[in-house]
LOPA-36683 format. One record per residue (C-alpha): residue in three letters; x, y, z. Coordinates in Angstrom, 3 decimals. Layout:
['ALA', [X, Y, Z]]
...
This chain:
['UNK', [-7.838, 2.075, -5.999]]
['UNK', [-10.677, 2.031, -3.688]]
['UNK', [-8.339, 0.080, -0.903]]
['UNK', [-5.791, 2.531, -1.802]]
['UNK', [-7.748, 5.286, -0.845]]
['UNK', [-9.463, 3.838, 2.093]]
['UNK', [-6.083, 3.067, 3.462]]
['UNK', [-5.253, 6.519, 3.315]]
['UNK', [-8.141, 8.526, 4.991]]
['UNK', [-7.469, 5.393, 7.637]]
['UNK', [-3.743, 6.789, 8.338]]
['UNK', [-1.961, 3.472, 7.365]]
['UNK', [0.593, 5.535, 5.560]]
['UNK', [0.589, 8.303, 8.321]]
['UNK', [3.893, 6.661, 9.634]]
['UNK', [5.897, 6.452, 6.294]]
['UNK', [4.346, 9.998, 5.340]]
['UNK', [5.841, 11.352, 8.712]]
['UNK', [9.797, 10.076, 7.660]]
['UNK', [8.964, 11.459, 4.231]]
['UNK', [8.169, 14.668, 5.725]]
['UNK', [10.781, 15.271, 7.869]]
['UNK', [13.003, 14.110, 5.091]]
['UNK', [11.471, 16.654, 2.680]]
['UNK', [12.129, 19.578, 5.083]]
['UNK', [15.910, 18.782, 5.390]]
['UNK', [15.344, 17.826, 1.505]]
['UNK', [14.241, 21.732, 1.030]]
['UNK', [16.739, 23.543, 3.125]]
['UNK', [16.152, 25.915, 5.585]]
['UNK', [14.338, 29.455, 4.605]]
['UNK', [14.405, 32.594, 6.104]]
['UNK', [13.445, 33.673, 9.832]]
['UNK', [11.397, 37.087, 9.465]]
['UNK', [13.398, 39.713, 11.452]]
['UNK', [10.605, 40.919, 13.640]]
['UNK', [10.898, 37.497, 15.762]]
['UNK', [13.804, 37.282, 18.181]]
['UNK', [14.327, 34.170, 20.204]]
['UNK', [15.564, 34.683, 23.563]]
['UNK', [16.625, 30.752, 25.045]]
['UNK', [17.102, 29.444, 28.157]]
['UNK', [20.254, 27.566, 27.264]]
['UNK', [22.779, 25.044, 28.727]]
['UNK', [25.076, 28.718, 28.836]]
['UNK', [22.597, 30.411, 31.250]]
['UNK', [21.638, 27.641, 33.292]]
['UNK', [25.222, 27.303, 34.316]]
['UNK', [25.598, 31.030, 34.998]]
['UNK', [22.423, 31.223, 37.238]]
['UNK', [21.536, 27.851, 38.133]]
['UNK', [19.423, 24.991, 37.606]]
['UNK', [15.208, 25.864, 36.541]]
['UNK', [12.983, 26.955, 37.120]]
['UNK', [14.392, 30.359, 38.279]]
['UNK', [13.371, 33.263, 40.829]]
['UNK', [11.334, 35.657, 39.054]]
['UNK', [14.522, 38.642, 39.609]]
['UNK', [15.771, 36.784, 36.203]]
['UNK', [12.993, 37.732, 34.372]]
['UNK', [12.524, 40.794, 36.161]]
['UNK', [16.177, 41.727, 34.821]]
['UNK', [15.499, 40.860, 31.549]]
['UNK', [12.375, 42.552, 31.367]]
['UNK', [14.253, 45.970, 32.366]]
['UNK', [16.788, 45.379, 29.369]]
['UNK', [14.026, 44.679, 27.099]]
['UNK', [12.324, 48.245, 28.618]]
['UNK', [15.286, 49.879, 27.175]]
['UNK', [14.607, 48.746, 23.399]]
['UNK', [10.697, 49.971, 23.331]]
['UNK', [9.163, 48.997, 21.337]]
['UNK', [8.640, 45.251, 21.525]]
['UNK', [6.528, 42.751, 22.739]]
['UNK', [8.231, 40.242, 25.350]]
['UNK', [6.709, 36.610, 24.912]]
['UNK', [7.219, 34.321, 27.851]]
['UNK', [6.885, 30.291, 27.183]]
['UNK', [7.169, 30.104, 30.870]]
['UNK', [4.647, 29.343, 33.588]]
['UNK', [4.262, 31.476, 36.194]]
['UNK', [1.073, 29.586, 38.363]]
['UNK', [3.222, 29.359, 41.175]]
['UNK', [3.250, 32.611, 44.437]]
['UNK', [6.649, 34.063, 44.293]]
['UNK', [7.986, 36.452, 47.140]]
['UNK', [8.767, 38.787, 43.885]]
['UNK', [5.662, 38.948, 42.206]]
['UNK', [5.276, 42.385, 43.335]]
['UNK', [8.467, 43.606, 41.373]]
['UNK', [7.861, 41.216, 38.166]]
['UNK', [3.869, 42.974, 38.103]]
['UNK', [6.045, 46.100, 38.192]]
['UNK', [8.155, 45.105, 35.625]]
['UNK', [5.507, 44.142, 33.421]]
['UNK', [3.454, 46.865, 33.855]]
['UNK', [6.801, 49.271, 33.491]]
['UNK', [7.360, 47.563, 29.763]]
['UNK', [3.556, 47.031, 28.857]]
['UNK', [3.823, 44.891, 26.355]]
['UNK', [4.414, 41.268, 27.808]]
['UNK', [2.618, 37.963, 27.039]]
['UNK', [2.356, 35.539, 29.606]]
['UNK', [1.982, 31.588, 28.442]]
['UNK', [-1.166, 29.358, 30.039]]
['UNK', [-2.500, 25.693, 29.739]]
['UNK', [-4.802, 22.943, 30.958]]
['UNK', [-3.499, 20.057, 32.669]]
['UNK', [-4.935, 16.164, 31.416]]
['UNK', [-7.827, 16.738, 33.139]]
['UNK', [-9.220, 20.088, 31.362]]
['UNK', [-8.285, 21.968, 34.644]]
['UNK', [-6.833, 25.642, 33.975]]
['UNK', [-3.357, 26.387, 34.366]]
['UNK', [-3.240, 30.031, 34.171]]
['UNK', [-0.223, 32.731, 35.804]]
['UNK', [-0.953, 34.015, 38.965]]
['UNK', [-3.721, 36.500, 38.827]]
['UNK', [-1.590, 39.645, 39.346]]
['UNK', [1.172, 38.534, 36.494]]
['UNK', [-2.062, 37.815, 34.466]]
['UNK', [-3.985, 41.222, 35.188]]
['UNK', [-0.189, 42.975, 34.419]]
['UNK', [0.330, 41.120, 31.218]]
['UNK', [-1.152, 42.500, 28.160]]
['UNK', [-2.441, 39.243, 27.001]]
['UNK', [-2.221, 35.294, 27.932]]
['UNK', [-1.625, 32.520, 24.754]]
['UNK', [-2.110, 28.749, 25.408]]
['UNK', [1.009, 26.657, 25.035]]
['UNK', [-1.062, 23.472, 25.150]]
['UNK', [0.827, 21.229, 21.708]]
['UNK', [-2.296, 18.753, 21.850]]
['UNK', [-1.341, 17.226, 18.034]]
['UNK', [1.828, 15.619, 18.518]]
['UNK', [2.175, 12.746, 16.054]]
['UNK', [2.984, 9.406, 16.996]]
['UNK', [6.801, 9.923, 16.119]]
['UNK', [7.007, 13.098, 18.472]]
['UNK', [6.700, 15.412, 15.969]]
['UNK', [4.323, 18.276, 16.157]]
['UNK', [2.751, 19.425, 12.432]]
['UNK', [0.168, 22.030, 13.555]]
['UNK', [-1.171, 23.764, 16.613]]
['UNK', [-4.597, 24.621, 17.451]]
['UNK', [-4.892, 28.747, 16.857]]
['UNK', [-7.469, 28.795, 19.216]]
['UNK', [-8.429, 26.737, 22.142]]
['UNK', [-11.757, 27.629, 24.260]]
['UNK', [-11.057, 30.831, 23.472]]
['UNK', [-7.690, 30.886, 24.099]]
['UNK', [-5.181, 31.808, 21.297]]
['UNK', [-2.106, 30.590, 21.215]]
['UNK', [0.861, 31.991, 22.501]]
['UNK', [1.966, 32.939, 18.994]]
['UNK', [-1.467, 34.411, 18.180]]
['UNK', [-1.679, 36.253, 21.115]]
['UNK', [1.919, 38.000, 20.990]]
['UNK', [0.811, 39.279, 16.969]]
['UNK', [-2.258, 40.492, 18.790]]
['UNK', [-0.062, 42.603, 21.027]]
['UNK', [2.700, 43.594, 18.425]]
['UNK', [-0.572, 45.332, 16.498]]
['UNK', [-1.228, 47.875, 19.374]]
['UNK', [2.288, 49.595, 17.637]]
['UNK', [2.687, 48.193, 14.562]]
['UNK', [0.772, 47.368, 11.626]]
['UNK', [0.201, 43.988, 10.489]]
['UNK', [-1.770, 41.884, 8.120]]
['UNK', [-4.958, 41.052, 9.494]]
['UNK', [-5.236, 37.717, 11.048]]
['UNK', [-6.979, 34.881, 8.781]]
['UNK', [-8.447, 31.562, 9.086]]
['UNK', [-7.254, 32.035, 13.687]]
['UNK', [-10.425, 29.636, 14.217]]
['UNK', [-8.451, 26.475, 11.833]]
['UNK', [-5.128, 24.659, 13.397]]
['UNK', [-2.005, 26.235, 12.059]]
['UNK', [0.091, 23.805, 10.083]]
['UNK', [3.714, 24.470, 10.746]]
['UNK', [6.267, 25.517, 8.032]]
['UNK', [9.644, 24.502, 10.436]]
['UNK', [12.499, 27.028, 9.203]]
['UNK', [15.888, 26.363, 10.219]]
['UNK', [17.590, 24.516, 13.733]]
['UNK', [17.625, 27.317, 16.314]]
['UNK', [20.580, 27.742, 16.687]]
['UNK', [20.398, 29.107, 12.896]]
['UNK', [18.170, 31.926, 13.773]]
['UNK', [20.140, 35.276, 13.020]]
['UNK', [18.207, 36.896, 16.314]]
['UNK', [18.490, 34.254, 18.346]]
['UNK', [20.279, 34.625, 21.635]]
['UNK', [20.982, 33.450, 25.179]]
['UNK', [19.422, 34.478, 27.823]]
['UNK', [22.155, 35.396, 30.282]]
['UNK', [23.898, 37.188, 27.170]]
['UNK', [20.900, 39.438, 27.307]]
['UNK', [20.244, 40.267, 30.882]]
['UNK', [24.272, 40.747, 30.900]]
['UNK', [23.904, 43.502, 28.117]]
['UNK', [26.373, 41.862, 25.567]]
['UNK', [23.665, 42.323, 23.109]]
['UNK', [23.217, 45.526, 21.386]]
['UNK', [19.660, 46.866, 22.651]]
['UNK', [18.670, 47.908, 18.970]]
['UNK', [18.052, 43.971, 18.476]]
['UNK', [15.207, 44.097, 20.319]]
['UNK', [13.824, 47.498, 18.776]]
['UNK', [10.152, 47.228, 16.983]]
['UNK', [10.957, 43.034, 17.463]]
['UNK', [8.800, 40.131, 18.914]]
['UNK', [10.757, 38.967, 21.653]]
['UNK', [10.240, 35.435, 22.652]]
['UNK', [11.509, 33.979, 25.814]]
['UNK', [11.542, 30.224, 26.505]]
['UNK', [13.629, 26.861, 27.644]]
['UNK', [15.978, 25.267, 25.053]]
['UNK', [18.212, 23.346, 27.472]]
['UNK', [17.916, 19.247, 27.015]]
['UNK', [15.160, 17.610, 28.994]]
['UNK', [13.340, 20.341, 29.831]]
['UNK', [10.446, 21.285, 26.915]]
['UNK', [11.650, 18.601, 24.656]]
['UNK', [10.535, 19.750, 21.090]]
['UNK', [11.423, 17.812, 17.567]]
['UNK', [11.571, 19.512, 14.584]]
['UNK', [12.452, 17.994, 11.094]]
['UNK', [15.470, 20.077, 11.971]]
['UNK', [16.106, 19.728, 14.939]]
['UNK', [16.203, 16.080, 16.520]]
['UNK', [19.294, 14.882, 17.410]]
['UNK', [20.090, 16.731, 20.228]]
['UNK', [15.764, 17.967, 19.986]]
['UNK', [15.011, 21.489, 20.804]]
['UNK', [12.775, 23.465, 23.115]]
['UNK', [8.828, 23.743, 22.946]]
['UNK', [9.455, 27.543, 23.012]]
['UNK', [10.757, 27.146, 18.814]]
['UNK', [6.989, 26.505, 17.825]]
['UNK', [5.978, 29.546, 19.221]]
['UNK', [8.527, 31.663, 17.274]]
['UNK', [7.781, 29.853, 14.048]]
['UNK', [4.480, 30.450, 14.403]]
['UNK', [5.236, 34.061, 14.358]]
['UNK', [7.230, 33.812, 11.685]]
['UNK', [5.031, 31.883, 9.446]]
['UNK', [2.564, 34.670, 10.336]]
['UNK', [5.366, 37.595, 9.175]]
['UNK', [5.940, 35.783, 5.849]]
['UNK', [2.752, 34.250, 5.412]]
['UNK', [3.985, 30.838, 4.549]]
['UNK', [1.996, 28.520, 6.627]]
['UNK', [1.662, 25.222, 5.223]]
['UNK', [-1.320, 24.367, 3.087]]
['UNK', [-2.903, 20.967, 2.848]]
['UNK', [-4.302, 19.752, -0.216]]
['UNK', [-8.151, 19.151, 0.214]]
['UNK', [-9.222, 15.936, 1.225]]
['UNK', [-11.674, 15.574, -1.203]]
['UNK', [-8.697, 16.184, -4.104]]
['UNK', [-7.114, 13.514, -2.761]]
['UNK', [-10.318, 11.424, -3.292]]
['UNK', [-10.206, 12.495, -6.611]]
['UNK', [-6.694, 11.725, -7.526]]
['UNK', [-6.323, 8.508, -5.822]]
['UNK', [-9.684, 7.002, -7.676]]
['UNK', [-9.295, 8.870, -11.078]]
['UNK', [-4.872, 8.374, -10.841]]
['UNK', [-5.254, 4.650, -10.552]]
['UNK', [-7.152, 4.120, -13.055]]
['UNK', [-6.022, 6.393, -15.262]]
['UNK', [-2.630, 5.027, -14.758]]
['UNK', [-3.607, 1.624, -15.482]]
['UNK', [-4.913, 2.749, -18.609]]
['UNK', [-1.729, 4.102, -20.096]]
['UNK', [0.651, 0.996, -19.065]]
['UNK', [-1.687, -1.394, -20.054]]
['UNK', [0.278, -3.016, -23.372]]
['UNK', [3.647, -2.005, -21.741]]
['UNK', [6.231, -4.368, -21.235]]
['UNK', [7.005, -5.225, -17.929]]
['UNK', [10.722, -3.558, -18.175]]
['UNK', [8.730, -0.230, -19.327]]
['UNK', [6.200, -0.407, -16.312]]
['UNK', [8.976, -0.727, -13.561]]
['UNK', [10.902, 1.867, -15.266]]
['UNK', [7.868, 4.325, -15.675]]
['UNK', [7.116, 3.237, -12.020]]
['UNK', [10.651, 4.486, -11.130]]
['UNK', [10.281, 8.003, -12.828]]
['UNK', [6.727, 8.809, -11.802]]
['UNK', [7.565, 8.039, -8.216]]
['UNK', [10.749, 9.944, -8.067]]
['UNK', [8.997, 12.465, -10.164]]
['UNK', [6.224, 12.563, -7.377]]
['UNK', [8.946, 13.063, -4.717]]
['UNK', [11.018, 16.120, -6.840]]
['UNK', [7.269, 17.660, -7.222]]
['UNK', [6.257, 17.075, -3.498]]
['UNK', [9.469, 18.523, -2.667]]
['UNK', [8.544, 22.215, -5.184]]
['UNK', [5.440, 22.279, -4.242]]
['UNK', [6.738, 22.209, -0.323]]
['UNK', [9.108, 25.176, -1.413]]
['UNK', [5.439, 26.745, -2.326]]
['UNK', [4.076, 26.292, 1.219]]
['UNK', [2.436, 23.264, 0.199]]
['UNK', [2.506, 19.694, 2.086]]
['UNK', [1.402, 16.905, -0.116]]
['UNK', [1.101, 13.306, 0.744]]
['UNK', [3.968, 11.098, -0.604]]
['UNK', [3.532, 8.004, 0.340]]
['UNK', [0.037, 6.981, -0.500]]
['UNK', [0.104, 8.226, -4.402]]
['UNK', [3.903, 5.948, -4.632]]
['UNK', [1.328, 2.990, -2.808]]
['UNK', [-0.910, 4.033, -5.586]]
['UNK', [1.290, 3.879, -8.427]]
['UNK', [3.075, 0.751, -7.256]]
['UNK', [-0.184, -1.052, -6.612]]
['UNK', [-2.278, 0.158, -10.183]]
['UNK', [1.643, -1.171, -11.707]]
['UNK', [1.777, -4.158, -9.679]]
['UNK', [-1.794, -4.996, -10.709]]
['UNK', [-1.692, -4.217, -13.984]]
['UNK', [1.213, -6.366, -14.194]]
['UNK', [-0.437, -9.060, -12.789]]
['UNK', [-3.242, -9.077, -14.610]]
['UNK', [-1.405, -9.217, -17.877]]
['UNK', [0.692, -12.125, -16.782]]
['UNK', [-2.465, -14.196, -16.110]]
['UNK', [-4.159, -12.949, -19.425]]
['UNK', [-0.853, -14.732, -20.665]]
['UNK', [-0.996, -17.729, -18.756]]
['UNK', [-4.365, -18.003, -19.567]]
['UNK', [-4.130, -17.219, -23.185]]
['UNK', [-1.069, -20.296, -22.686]]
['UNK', [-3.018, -22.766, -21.494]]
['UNK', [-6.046, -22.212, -23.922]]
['UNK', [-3.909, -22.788, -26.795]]
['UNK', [-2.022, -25.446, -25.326]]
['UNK', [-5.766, -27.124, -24.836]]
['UNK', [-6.227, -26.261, -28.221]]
['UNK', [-2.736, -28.101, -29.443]]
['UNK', [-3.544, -30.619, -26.595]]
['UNK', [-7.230, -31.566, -27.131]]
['UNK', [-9.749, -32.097, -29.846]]
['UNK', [-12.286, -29.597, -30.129]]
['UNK', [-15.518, -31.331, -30.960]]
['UNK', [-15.408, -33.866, -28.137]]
['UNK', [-12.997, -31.775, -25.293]]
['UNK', [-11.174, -35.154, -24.934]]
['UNK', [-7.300, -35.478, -25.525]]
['UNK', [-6.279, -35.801, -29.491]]
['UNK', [-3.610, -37.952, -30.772]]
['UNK', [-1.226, -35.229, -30.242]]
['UNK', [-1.617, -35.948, -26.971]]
['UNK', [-2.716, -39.781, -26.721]]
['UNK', [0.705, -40.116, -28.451]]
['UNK', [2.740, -38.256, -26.080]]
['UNK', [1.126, -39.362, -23.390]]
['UNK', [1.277, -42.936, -24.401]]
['UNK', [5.236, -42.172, -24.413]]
['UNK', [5.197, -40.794, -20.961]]
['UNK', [3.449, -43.497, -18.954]]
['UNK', [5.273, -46.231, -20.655]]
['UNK', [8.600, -44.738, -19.213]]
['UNK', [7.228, -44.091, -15.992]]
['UNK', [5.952, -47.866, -15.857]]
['UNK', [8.932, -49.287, -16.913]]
['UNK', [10.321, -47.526, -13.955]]
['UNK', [7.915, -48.363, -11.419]]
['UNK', [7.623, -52.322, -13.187]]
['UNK', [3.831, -52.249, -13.076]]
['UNK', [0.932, -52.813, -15.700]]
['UNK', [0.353, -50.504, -18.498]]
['UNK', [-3.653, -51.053, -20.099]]
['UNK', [-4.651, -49.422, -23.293]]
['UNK', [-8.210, -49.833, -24.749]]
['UNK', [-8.857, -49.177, -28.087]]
['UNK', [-12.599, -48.557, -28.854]]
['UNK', [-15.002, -47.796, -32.415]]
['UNK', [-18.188, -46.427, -32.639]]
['UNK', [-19.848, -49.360, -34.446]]
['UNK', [-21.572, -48.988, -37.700]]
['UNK', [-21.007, -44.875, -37.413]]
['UNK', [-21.055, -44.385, -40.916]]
['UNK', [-24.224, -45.574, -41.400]]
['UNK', [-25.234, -43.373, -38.346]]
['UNK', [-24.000, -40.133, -40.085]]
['UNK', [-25.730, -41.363, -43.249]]
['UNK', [-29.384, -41.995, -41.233]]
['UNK', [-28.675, -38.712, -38.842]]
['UNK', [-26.984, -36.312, -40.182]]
['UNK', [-23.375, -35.073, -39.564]]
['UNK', [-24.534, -32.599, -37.072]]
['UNK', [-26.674, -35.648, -35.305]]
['UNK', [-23.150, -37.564, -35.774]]
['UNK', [-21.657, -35.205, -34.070]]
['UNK', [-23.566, -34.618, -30.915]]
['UNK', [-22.987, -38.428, -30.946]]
['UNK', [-19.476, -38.161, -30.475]]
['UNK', [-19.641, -35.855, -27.864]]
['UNK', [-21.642, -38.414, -25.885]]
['UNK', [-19.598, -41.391, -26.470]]
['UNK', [-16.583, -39.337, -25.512]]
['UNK', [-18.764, -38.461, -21.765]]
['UNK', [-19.725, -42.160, -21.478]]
['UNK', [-15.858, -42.829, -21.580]]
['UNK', [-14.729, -40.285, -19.405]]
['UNK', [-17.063, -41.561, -16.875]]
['UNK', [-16.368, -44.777, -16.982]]
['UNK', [-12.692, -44.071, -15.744]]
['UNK', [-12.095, -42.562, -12.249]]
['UNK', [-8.339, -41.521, -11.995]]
['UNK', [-6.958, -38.708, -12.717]]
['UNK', [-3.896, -40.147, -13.870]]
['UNK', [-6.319, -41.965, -17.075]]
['UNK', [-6.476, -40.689, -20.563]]
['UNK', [-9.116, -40.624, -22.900]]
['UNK', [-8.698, -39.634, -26.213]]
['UNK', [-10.458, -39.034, -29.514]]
['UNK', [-7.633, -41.476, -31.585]]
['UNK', [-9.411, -40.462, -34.846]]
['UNK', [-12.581, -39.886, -36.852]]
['UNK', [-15.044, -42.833, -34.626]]
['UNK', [-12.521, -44.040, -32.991]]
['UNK', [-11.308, -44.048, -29.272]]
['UNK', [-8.516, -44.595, -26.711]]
['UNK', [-8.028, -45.319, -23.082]]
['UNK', [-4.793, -45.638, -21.566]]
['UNK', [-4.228, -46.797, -18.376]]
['UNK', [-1.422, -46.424, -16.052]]
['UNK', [-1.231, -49.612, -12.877]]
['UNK', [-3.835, -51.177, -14.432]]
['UNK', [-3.486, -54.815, -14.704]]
['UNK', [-5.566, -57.149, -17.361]]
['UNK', [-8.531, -58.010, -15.108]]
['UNK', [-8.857, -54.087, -13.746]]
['UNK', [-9.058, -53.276, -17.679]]
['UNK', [-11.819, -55.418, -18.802]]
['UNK', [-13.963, -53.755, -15.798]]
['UNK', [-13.499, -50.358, -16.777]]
['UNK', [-13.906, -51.431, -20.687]]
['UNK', [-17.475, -52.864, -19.002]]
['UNK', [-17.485, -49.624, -16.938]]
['UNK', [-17.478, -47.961, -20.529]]
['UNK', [-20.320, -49.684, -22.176]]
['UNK', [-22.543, -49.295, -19.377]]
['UNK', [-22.587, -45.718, -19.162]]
['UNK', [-22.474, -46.021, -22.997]]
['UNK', [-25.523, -48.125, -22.818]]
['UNK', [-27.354, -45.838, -19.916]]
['UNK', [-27.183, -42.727, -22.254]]
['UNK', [-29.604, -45.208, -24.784]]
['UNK', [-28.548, -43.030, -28.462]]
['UNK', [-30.637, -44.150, -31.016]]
['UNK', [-28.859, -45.868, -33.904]]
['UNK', [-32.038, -47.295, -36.073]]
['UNK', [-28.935, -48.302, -38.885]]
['UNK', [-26.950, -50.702, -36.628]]
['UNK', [-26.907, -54.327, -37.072]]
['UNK', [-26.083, -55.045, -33.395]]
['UNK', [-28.928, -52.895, -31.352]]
['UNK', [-31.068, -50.147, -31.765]]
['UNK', [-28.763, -48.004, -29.359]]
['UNK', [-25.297, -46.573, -30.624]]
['UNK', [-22.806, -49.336, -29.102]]
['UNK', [-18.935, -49.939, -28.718]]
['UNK', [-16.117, -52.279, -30.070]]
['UNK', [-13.447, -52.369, -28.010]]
['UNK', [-10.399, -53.922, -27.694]]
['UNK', [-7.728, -54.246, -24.843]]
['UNK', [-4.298, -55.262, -24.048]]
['UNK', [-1.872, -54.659, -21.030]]
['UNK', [1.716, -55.195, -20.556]]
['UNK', [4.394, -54.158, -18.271]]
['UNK', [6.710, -52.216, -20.022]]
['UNK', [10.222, -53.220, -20.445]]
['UNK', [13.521, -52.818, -22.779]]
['UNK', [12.391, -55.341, -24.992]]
['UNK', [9.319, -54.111, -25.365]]
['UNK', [7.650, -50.551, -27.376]]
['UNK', [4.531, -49.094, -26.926]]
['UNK', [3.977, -49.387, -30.306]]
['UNK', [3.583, -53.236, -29.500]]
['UNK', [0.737, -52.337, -27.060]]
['UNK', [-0.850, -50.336, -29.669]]
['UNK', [-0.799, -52.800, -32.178]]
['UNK', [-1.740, -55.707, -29.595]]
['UNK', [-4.852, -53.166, -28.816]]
['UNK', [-5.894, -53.028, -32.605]]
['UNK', [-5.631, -56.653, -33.416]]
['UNK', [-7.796, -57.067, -30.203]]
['UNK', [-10.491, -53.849, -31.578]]
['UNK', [-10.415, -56.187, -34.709]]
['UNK', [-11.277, -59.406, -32.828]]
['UNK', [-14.077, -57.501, -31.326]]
['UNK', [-15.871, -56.355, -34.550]]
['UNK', [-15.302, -59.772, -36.087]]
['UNK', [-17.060, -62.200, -33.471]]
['UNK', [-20.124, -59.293, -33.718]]
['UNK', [-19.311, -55.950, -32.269]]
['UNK', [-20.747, -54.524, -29.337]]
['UNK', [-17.999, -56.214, -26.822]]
['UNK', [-14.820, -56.078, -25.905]]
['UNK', [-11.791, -58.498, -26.698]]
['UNK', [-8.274, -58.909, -24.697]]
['UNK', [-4.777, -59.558, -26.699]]
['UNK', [-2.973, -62.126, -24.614]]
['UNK', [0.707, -61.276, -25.291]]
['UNK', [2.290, -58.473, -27.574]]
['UNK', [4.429, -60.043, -30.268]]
């Protein structure tokens, strides 16, 4: 959960939350444009009627006069105006003759001003930056800064001026970045017109009446703007200004759910989770997966109809992960819990060497696999000697402890992995031994006494030595057709038996298998 959430205040998901937005806008549907905002474009339409931009300033100068006819409004211009024009003159008189007009600055990459010339800015009311400094790294602009050194934005600025004649809701929270609630395409807006349509008067002039009017470029690869609605042909930059407004109107700027929520959720959610799936079964944890992520997406998707933008992606990373692990960790509890009882089915308890279970089977398996490969096949059979009368002088639990130490002597006195010891019953011992010829056997049945005979167990009872001491006995084949390893086994015994007849403590070979 921890990863989770550092992942998330890294922006790993930032690029799969930005499709997931977009997709959730288009998911919600457009809403409604607040009918104080009019959006005057710069369209392909007028840029064939009056030529290619940037324009003389008599185009604005016209449409300023038209607008002059419709007091009162606020005119809005997403335009720059830094550079001298020969009719400056008559657009200051124009803009003084209205009253009401915003005029658009910025800073270029270097922090340098980029402001309208000083006698457009002294006739305009007020200036707003247009500077869209938070563009994502898919193009996509989410918020815009309400204020910059000063400066408010262009959509800030033109509510500013719409209050010297109209009432409106005070403005809160101007000093935080604006996150944007995108309402339709543009070309969706009911007041949304073009530009020559306006300056040619085929607009009624009660459309602008008591109206924000805001003027700006829309024509392809000028102000290239994406919005979750429009992308594909994009839009102009001048769109963000007039949903700004109209965020403002309705008051339904998006909200962001507090950081330290998230925190909350994504370290409490987890675990929580995990809690509740724990003794599922897997079919029930992908299929509760399945719901709470799609119910995450349906509730993302209300909650955006609320004005509210929460992050998708990470709590479906969450979910899938806690699942994922949970899973996990379940199916290694049950491998685990397998291979514990098949140690338990596989080898004896008091000793932690194989049992006969397993000496049996294994016995089984080599024999085949030596048969195949024609090579030797060893098997020592081995008996505590005089262990009765050890359990008699020690104690069980002393008889015991003894076993366990026999059994470490033998497993130490064989080296391959591919060698078996086993506990064949009560005292008594096995060793088989896959490509292990005669002679190899007798020096890891020597092998076996020695580190018997290093570990020095007192047996005070014996009749042999003082120490506890082996009888073993050996034989080695290579397995065939007309052979069984139950042949082997009994050649081992009868050689065991040789051993405690000529005086224990030693080892005897069998010399053929009959």
């Amino acid at each position: 959960m921890l990863i989770v959430t550092l992942l998330f205040f890294l922006g790993v998901f930032q690029p799969l939350e930005w499709i997931i937005y977009n997709n959730l806008f288009r998911m919600r549907g457009t809403i409604n444009w607040d009918q104080r905002v009019v959006l005057i474009t710069i369209d392909d339409k007028s840029l064939n009627q009056f030529g290619q931009f940037p324009w003389s300033r008599q185009r604005y100068i016209e449409l300023l006069n038209v607008l002059d006819q419709s007091q009162p409004n606020v005119a809005v211009f997403d335009i720059m105006f830094s550079e001298p024009s020969p009719d400056d003159v008559m657009l200051v008189k124009a803009m003084e003759q209205h009253g009401r007009v915003v005029l658009a600055q910025a800073w270029d990459n270097k922090g340098k001003p980029w402001q309208p010339r000083p006698e457009l800015e002294q006739a305009a009311i007020t200036t707003g930056h247009i500077l869209m400094k938070y563009k994502d790294g898919d193009g996509m602009l989410r918020r815009v800064e309400s204020q910059i050194k000063g400066i408010p934005s262009l959509g800030i600025a033109a509510l500013e001026a719409y209050n010297t004649f109209a009432e409106t809701p005070p403005l809160k929270n101007i000093e935080n970045s604006l996150w944007i609630n995108w309402i339709s395409k543009v070309e969706d807006m009911p007041d949304h017109y073009s530009f020559v349509d306006v300056v040619q008067q085929k607009i009624p002039r009660e459309k602008f009446k008591d109206k924000i009017v805001v003027v700006g470029v829309t024509a392809p690869g000028i102000d290239v703007l994406t919005t979750p609605f429009d992308y594909e042909p994009p839009t102009g930059g001048v769109c963000v200004h007039a949903t700004i407004i109209s965020n403002f109107f309705q008051d339904n700027f998006l909200d962001l759910f507090p950081p330290g929520g998230w925190v909350m959720l994504l370290l409490l959610g987890g675990p929580g989770l995990g809690w509740t799936i724990t003794h599922w079964r897997t079919r029930e944890k992908l299929g509760f997966l399945g719901i709470i992520s799609i119910a995450w997406v349906v509730f993302s998707l209300l909650m955006l109809k609320l004005n509210y933008w929460l992050p998708v992606a990470a709590p479906i990373v969450l979910f899938a992960t806690t699942t994922g692990i949970v899973a996990l960790r379940e199916h290694r509890k049950i491998k685990l819990d397998n291979q514990a009882l098949q140690y338990l089915v596989n080898y004896d308890g008091l000793t932690q060497v194989a049992n006969r279970r397993r000496f049996d089977e294994y016995l089984q398996q080599e024999w085949r696999r030596m048969e195949r490969e024609k090579s030797y096949l060893s098997l020592i059979l081995c008996d505590v000697d005089f262990f009765k009368r050890y359990n008699d002088t020690y104690g069980h639990q002393a008889g015991d402890v003894c076993l366990k130490k026999v059994a470490q002597a033998m497993t130490q006195g064989v080296t391959r992995p591919t060698d078996l010891v086993a506990r064949y019953g009560g005292e008594e011992f096995a060793v088989i031994l896959a490509d292990t010829d005669v002679e190899e056997a007798q020096k890891i049945a020597e092998a076996i006494r020695s580190q018997l005979k290093a570990l020095a167990i007192a047996h005070g009872s014996s009749e042999v030595s003082q120490q506890v001491t082996l009888s073993l006995g050996l034989a080695s084949t290579i397995p065939s057709a007309d052979l069984t390893p139950a042949l082997l086994l009994k050649a081992a015994d009868e050689a065991l038996y040789e051993a405690k007849k000529t005086g224990r403590d030693r080892y005897c070979v069998s010399i053929k298998l009959d």
